[in-house]
VOTILO-876228 format. One record per residue (C-alpha): y, z, x. Coordinates in steps of 0.25 Angstrom, whole numbers, padded with zeros to 4 digits, always signed. Layout:
YZX;...
***
This chain:
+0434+0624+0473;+0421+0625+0481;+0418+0638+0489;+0417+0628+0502;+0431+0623+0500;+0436+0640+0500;+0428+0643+0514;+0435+0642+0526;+0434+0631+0533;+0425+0633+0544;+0415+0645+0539;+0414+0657+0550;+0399+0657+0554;+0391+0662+0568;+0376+0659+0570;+0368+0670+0568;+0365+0672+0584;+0378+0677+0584;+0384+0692+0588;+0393+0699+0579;+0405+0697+0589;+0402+0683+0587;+0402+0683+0571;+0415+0693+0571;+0422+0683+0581;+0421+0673+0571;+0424+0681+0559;+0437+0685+0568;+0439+0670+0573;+0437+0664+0559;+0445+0675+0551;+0436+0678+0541;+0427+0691+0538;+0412+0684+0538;+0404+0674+0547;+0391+0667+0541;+0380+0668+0550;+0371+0656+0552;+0358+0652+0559;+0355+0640+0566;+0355+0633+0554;+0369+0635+0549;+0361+0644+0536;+0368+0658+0534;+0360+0669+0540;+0372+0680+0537;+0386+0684+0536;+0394+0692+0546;+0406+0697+0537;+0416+0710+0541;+0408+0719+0532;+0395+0717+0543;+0406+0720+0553;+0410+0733+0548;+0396+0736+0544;+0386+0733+0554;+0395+0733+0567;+0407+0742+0567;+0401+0755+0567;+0389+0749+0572;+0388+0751+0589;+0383+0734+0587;+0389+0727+0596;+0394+0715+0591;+0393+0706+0602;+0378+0710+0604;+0375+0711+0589;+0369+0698+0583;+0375+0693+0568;+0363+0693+0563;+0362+0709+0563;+0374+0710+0557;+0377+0700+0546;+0375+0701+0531;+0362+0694+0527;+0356+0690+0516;+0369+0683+0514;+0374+0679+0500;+0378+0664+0501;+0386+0653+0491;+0385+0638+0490;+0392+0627+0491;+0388+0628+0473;+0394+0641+0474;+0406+0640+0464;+0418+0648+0470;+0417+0658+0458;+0404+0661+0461;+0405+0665+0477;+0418+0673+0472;+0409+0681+0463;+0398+0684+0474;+0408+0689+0484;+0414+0697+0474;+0401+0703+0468;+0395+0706+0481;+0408+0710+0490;+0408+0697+0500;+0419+0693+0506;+0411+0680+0509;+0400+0671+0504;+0393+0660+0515;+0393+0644+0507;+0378+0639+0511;+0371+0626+0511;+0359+0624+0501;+0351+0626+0514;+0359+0639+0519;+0369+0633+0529;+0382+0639+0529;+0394+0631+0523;+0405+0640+0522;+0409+0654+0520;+0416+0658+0509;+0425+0671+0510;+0433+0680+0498;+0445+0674+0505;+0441+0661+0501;+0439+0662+0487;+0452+0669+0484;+0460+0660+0493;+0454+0648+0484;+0457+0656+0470;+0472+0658+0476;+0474+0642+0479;+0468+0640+0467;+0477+0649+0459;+0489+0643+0467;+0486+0631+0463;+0484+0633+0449;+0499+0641+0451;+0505+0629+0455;+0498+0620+0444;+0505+0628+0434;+0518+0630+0442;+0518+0615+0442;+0516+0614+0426;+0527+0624+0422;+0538+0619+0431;
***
């Protein structure tokens, strides 16, 4: 399996003019823990995950619905590509503690985000299938 065929259907994203209110809305709306930040031309500019929350807001006197993204997300941002084996984006997030890992175009635009969630729910269907196929055999 690809790592575009594990993201979510429709990848969590705001444009980089965007508050924080706006980004934690759609991580809440969404139900997911981070929101790629673009610019105009749909290339990743950041990543607004729980940790930046926690970090540079909550004990912060930030507003968030007068704070930009952009002073809050996580840049330089590590990324993946669609040549990106799934084995290999598992090893990234695991080595450097993400919980999620933006898919980009050769030329920067976002494709999809991957999450930790993702990758374990594919390794799960993969190992209920191989379950069955061998359920299937001995019976």
């Amino acid at each position: 399996m690809k790592i575009l065929e594990m993201c979510d259907a429709e990848t969590a994203s705001v444009r980089i003019d965007a508050t924080a209110e706006q980004a934690i809305r759609m991580m809440m709306d969404r139900h997911v823990g981070a929101v790629a930040v673009v610019d105009e031309n749909g290339q990743i500019a950041g990543i607004f995950t729980e940790r930046d929350v926690l970090r540079r807001l909550a004990l912060s006197e930030r507003d968030p619905k007068k704070t930009s993204v952009r002073e809050v997300m996580t840049t330089p941002v590590e990324l993946a590509t669609r040549t990106t084996t799934p084995g290999e984006a598992l090893a990234t997030m695991v080595e450097r503690h993400y919980r999620h890992l933006p898919i980009v175009a050769d030329e920067g635009q976002l494709l999809g985000m991957l999450s930790i969630r993702n990758v374990l729910q594919a390794r799960i269907d993969e190992l209920a299938r191989q379950l069955d196929q061998a359920r299937a055999v001995v019976l």
